[in-house]
C-alpha positions in Angstrom: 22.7 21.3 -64.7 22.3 21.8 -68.9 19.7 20.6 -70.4 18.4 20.0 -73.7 15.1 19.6 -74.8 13.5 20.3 -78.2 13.5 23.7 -79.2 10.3 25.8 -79.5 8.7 25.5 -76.1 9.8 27.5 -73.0 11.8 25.8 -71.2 7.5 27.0 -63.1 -9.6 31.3 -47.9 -9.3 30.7 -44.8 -10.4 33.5 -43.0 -6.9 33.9 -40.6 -5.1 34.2 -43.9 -7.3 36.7 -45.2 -6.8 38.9 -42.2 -3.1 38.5 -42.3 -3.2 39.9 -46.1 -5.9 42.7 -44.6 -3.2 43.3 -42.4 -0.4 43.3 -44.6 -1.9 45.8 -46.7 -2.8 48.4 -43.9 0.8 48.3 -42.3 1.7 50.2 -46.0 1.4 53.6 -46.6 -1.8 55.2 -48.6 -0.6 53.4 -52.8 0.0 56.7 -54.4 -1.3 58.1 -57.5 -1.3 55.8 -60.3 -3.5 52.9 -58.9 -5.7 53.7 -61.7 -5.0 53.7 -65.8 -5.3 56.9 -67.1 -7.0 56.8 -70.9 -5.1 55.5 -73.1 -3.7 57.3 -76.0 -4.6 56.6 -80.0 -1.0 55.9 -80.1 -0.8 52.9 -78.8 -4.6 51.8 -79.2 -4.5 53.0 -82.9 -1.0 51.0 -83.8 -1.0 48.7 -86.5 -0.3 45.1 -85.9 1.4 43.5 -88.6 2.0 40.1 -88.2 4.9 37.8 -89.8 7.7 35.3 -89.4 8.3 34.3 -86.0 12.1 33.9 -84.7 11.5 30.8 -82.3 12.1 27.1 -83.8 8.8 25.1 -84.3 9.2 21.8 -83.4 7.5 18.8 -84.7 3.9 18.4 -83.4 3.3 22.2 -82.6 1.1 24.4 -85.4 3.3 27.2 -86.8 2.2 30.7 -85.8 3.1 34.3 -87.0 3.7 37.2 -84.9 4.0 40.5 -84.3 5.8 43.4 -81.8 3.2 46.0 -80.1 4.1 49.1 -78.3 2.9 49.5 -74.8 3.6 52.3 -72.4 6.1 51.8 -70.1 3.6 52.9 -67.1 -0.3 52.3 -67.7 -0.4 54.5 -65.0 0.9 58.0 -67.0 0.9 56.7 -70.9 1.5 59.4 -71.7 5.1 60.0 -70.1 6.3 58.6 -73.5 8.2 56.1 -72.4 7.2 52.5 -74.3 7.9 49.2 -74.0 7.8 46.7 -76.9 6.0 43.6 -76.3 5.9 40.4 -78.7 2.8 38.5 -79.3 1.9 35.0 -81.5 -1.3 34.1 -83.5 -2.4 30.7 -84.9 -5.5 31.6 -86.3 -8.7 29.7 -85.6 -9.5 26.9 -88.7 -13.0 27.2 -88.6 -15.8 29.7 -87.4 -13.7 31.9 -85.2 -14.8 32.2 -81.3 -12.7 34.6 -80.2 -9.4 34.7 -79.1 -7.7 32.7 -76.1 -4.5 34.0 -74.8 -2.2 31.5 -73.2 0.6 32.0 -70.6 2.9 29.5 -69.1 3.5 30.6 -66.0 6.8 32.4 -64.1 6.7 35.0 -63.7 9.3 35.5 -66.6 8.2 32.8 -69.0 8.1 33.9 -72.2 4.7 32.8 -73.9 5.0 33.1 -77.9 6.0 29.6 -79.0 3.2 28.7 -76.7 0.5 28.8 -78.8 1.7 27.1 -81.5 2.4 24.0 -79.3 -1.2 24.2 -77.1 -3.1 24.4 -80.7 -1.4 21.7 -82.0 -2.5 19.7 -78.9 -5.8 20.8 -78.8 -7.0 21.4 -82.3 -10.3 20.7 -81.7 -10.2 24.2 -79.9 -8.0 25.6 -82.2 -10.7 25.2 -84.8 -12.9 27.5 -82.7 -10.2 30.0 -81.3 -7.6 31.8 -81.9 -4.6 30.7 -79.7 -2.7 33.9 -78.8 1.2 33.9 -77.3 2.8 36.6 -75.4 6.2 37.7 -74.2 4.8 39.3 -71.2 6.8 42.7 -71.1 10.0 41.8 -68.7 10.6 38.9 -70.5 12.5 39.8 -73.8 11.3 38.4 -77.3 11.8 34.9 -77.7 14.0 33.5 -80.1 15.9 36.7 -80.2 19.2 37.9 -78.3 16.9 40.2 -75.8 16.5 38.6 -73.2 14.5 41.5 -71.3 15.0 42.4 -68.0 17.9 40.9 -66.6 19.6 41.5 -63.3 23.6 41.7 -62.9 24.7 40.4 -59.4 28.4 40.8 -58.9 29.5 37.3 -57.7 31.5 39.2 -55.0 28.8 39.7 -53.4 27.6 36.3 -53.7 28.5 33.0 -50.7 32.0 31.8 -51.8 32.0 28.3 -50.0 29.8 25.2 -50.1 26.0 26.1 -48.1 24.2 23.9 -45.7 20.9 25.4 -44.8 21.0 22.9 -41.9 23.7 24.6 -40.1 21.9 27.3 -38.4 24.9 29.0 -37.3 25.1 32.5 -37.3 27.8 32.7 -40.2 25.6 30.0 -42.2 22.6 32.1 -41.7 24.8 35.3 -43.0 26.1 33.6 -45.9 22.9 32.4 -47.4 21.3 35.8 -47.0 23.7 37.5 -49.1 22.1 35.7 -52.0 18.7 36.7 -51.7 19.8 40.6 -50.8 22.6 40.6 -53.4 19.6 40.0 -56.2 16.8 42.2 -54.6 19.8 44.9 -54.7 20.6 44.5 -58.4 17.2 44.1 -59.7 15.8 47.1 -58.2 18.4 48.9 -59.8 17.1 48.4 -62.7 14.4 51.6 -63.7 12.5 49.3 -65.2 11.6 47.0 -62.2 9.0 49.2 -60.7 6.9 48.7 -64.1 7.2 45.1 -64.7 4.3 44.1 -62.6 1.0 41.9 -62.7 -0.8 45.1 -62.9 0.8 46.6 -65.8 0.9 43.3 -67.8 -2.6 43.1 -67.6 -3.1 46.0 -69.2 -0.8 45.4 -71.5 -3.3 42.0 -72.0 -6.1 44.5 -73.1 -4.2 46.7 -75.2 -3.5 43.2 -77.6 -7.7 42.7 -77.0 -8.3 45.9 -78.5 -5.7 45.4 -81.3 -7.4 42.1 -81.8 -10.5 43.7 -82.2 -12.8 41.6 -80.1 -15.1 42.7 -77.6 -13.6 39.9 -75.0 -10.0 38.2 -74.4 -10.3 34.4 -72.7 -7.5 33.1 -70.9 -5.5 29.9 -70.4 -2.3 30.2 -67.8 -0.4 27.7 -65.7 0.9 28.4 -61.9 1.7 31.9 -61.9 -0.5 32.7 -65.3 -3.4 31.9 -62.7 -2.3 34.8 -61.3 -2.2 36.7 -64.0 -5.4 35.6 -65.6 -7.5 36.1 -62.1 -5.9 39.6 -61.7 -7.1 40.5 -65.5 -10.4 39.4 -65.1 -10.4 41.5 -61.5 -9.0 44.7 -63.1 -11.2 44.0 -66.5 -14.3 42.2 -65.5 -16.6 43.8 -68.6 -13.3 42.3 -71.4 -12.3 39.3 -69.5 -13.8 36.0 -71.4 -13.3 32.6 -70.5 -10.9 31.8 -68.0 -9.1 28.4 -67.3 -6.7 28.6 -64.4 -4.6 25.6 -64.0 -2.2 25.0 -61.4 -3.3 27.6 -59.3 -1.9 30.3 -56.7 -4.4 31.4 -54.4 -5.5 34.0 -56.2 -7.4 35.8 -53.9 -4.4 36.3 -51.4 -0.8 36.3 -51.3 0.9 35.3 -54.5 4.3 34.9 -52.4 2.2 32.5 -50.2 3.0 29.8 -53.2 6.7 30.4 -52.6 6.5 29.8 -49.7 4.7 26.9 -49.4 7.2 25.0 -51.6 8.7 23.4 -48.4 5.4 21.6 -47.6 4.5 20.6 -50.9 7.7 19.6 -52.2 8.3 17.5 -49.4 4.9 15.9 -49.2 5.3 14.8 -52.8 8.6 13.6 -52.5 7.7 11.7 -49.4 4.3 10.8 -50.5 4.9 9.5 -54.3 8.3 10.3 -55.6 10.4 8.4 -53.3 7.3 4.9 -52.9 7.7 5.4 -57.4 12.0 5.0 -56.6 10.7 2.0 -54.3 8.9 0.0 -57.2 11.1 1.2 -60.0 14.9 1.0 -58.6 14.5 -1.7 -55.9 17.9 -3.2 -56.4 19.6 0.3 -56.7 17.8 1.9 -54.0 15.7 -0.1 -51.5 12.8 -2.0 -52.0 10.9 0.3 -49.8 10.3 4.1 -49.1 12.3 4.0 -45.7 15.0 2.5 -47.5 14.9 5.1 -50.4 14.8 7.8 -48.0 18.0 6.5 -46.2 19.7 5.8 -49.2 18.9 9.3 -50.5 20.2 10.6 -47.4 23.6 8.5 -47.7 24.2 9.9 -51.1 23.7 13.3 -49.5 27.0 13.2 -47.9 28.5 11.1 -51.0 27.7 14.1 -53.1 28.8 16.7 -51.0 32.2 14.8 -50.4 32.4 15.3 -54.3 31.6 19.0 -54.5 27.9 19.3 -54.7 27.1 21.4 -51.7 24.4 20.2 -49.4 22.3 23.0 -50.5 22.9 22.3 -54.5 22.1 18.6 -53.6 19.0 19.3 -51.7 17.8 21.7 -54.7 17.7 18.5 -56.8 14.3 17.2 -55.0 12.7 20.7 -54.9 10.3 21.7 -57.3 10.3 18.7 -59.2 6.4 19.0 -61.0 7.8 17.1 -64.3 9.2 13.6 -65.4 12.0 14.9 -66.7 13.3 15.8 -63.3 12.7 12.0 -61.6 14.2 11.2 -64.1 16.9 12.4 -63.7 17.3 12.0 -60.0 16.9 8.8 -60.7 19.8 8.7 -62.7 22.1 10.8 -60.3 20.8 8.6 -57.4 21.4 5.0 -58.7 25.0 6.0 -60.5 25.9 7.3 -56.8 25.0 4.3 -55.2 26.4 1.9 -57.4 29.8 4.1 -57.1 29.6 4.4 -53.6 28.7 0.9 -53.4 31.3 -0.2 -55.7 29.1 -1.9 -58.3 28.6 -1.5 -61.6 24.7 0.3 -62.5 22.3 -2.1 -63.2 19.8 -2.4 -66.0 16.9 0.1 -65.2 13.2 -1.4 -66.1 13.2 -1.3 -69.2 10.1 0.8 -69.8 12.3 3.9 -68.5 15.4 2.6 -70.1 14.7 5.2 -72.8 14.1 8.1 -70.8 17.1 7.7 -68.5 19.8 7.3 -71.4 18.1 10.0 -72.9 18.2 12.8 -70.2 21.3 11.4 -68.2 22.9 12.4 -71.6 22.0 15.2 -72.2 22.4 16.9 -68.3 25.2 14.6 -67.5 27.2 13.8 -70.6 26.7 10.1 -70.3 23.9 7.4 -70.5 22.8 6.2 -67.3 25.0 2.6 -67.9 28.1 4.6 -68.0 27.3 7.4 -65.9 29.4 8.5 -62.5 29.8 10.6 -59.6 32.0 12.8 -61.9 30.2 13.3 -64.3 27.0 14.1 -62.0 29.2 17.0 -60.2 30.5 18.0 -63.7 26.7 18.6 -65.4 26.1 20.3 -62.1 28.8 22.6 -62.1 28.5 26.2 -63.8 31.4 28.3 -64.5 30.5 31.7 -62.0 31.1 35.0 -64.4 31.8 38.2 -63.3 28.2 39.0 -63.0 25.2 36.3 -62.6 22.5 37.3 -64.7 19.2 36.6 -62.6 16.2 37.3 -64.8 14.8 40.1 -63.6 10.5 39.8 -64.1 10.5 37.0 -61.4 11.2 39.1 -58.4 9.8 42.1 -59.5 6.4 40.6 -60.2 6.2 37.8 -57.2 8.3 41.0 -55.2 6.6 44.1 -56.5 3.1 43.1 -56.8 2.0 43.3 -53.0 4.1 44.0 -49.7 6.3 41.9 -48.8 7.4 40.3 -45.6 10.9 41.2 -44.0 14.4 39.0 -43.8 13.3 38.7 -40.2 10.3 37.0 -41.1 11.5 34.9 -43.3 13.9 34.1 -41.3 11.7 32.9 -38.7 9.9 31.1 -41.7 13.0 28.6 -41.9 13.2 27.9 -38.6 9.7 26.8 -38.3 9.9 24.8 -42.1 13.0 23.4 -41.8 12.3 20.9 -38.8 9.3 19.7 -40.7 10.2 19.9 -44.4 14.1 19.6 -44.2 14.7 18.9 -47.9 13.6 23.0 -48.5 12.5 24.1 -45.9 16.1 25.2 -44.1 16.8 26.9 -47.5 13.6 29.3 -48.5 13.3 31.3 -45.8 17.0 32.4 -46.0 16.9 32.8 -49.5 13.7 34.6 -50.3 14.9 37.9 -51.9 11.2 39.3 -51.4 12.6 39.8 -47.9 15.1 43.0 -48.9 12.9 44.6 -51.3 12.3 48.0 -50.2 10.0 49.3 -53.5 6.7 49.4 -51.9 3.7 48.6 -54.6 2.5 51.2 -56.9 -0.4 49.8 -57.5 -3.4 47.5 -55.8 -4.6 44.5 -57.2 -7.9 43.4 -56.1 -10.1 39.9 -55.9 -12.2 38.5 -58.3 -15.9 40.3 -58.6 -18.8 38.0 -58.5 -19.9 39.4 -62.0 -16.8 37.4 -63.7 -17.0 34.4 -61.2 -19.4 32.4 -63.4 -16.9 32.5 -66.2 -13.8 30.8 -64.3 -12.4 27.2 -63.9 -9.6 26.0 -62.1 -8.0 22.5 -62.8 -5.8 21.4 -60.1 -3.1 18.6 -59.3 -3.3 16.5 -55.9 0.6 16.6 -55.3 1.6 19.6 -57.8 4.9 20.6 -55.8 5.2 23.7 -57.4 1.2 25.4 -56.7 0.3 23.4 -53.9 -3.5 21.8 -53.8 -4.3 24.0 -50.6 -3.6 27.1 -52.8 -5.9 26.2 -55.5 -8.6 25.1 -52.6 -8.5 28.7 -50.5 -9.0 30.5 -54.3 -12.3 28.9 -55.2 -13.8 28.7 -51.8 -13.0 32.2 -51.9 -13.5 33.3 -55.6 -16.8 31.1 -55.6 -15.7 29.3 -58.9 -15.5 25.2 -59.1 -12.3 22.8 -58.7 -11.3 19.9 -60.9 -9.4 18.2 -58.6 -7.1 15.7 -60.6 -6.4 12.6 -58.1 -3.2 11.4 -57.3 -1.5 13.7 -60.2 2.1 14.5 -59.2 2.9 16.7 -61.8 2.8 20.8 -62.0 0.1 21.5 -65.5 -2.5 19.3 -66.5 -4.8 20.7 -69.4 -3.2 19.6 -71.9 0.3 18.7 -70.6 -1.0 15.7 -68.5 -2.9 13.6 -71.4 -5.7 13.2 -69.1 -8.6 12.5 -71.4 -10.9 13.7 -68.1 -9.4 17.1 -67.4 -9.3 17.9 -71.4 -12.8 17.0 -72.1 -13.7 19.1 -69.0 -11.9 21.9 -70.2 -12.9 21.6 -74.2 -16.4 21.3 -73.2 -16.2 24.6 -71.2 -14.5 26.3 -73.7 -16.3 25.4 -76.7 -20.0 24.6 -75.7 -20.4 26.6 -72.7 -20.6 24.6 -70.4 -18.9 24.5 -67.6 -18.0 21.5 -64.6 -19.1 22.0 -61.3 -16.3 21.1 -58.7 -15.6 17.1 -59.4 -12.7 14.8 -59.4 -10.7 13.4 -62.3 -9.0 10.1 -61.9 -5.2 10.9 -62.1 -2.9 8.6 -64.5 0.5 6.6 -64.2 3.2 7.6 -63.0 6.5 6.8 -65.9 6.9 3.4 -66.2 3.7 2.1 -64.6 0.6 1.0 -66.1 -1.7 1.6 -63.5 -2.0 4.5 -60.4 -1.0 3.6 -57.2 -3.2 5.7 -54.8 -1.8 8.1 -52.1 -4.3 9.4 -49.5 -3.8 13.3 -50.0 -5.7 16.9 -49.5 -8.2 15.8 -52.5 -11.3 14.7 -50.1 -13.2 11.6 -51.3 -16.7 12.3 -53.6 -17.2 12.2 -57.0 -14.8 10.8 -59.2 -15.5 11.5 -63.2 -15.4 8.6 -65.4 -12.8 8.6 -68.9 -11.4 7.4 -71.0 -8.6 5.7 -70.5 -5.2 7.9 -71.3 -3.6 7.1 -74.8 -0.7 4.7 -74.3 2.6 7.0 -75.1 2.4 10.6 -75.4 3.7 12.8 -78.3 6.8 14.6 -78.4 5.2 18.2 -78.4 3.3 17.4 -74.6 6.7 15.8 -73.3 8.4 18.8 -74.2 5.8 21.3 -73.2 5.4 19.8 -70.1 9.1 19.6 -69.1 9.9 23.4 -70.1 6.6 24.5 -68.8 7.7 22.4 -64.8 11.3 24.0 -65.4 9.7 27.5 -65.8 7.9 27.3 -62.8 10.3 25.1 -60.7 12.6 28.6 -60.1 12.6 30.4 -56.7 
């Protein structure tokens, strides 16, 4: 599927789980030498940082930025080897008495963070006036708005499944074929002589380096779903430089970060149980069935329509996975009623109009068409991608989420889909065979601990109810853990909310922590609508009934910069 949106944004404890990470960790050999920096040389902390035009659009709404291209060491580990990496960074300078500086990451791993702070400032200027927002291309990544696309992984498509995939055929050739995939990329990425250094560890320090270069005595922190990670893992390597830190969307931070892969299954498929397919109930009643059973068997129906068009089972199911943005109902909304009304043999009826918009928009610019004149053709045809010689598979993903701790074998994950799929069929017959975490054989260089206590007091996480993409259990285990509160936001379906939701709630929480100390205890924040609907329809869910803040009501309509931010930001972090 190609899509379009405006340029200038990127474009995704209990104690028996604590035990099984103890145990993970002791079934790997002694780390070797390198788990600590050595000092780092004037080189790199004496550079000069000169700061200029940046090559990424800005797009209306956003503040513009300038940046700049440090030099890191290719291995904090032994700076002095002399092999460097070059590293892009983004400034929008505070407009008023200058804070300090907050650096903002949008979550992966792999997104690329410079036109990032451009767009959160011009969202929340009010913080802007008091900060700094810094951007960063976390090394791995490339520069963005350039050719370089960084690290990038070439998988010969030989090696690749040549025929349609069903993860619900559990036949031995079915279960072969979809694990060449996952081994084909771990293969090619660890090729690469880079992959062993693009790590959470090493970006971290590449996130004090740009401190000292900044030339403040602390660095706070804003990241989405994997930059929770990355931010947690900062503050645990750098507790005396880390600032404040707002985690939204959050990992369990204190465990496994591949435990939020793999929890996709279950949280995908709650939310599209739970709120996405009762939403296709109200809005597309005529087109779908006026009621979630109906969707569900209608969805199923156009399963095998699809799939007698070209659109494997597997690409088909891949349509409802992940989906923590509008954007993507959207347009499975679009896919779903132009399928039925062909299958059906009926022309597509008018959609409410308060999504009209929306629909026309994206169906045009993923399928070709607007939604009135839109068909099964044309679905498969914005689906299709013309396989090259090589796929390039970006490379920081899966050697961050696969290089940062141990990882779990094929065999396990293996198991893993046998147990998800009977319960989460929409992914859960797919991830386990797919994982490439499963055949990487680079053991971790380096060990990343948990938050200290003595940075604890300077941490909030904001989490989503229904977020399929960092599940709400995630977020839970890492604050019970971490001892740091939750804002739970009810009912919110979406992945990102600071910001990106336009929940006056969760950004008055957030401001007030950031720019008069003071920060929430755990509470709730009412959620808002869903697209198209004026009110929330409640959905019982993990957040446990208390105390619900009182807000403002949401502004009606939402500005172009947060509709784009928050669909590249989902997209980013929708990718396993």
């Amino acid at each position: 599927m190609i899509i379009h949106p405006e340029e200038g944004y990127y474009v995704k404890k209990k104690t028996a789980s604590r035990l099984l990470v103890a145990a993970v960790l002791l079934a790997v050999p002694a780390m070797p030498v390198g788990t600590a920096a050595a000092a780092t040389p004037d080189r790199y902390t004496g550079q000069q940082v000169t700061w200029g035009a940046c090559p990424f659009h800005v797009a209306a709404g956003a503040k513009p930025a300038e940046c700049a291209v440090i030099t890191v060491p290719r291995d904090w580990a032994n700076p002095v080897s002399g092999a460097d990496l070059s590293v892009s960074i983004s400034r929008v300078a505070a407009t008023g008495e200058r804070l300090g500086a907050l650096l903002v990451n949008p979550g992966g791993p792999g997104g690329e963070g410079s036109s990032l702070a451009g767009a959160l400032a011009g969202l929340e200027p009010s913080v802007n006036e008091r900060y700094d927002f810094i951007g960063m291309d976390p090394r791995g990544t490339g520069h963005e708005g350039t050719a370089d696309a960084g690290f990038v992984c070439q998988v010969p498509t030989g090696r690749l499944p040549q025929g349609p995939l069903d993860a619900r055929d559990r036949s031995v050739t079915s279960i072969a074929e979809h694990q060449k995939t996952p081994r084909a990329i771990a293969e090619a990425c660890q090729s690469n002589a880079v992959a062993p250094y693009v790590t959470t560890w090493q970006t971290a320090h590449d996130m004090d380096l740009i401190r000292t270069l900044l030339g403040d005595e602390k660095l706070n922190y804003l990241g989405y779903s994997y930059g929770t990670w990355l931010g947690a893992k900062y503050a645990s390597l750098f507790p005396g430089s880390a600032g404040k830190v707002v985690l939204d969307s959050s990992v369990d931070f204190e465990g496994r970060l591949q435990a939020d892969f793999e929890a996709f299954p279950k949280i995908g498929q709650r939310q599209t149980d739970d709120v996405f397919v009762p939403w296709l109930s109200r809005q597309f009643p005529a087109q779908l069935g006026a009621s979630p059973a109906a969707v569900k068997q209608e969805i199923e129906r156009l399963r095998a329509f699809y799939a007698g068009l070209g659109v494997t089972p597997d690409q088909f199911d891949a349509l409802f996975t992940g989906n923590g943005n509008e954007t993507r109902w959207i347009l499975d909304a679009a896919l779903l009623v132009a399928g039925a009304a062909q299958l059906d043999g009926k022309s597509i009826q008018a959609p409410p109009a308060a999504l009209a918009g929306q629909l026309d928009t994206w169906s045009a610019a993923a399928f070709g068409k607007p939604l009135a004149q839109l068909t099964g053709a044309d679905v498969v045809a914005g689906l299709a991608a013309a396989e090259p010689d090589y796929r390039k598979v970006p490379g920081t993903r899966y050697a961050v989420a696969c290089g940062d701790q141990p990882t779990m074998s094929a065999d396990w994950y293996k198991r893993l889909s046998d147990r998800q799929g009977p319960q989460y069929p929409i992914y859960g017959w797919a991830y386990g065979l797919t994982e490439p975490c499963g055949f990487w054989s680079e053991r971790p260089r380096q060990v990343l601990t948990e938050l200290p206590r003595e940075v604890a007091g300077n941490v909030l996480v904001i989490q989503g109810e229904f977020d399929p993409q960092t599940g709400y259990e995630q977020a839970r285990s890492a604050v019970r853990a971490a001892g740091v509160p939750l804002v739970s936001v009810d009912d919110a379906a979406f992945h990102g909310q600071y910001a990106l939701g336009g929940n006056p709630c969760v950004d008055g929480m957030v401001n007030v922590f950031l720019l008069a100390n003071s920060r929430p205890g755990s509470v709730t924040c009412p959620g808002v609508p869903l697209p198209g609907e004026d009110r929330v329809f409640p959905v019982a869910g993990p957040v446990a009934s208390g105390h619900v803040a009182t807000a403002d009501a949401a502004a009606a309509g939402d500005p172009a910069v947060r509709v784009a931010l928050r669909h590249s930001i989902g997209e980013l972090n929708r990718v396993r």
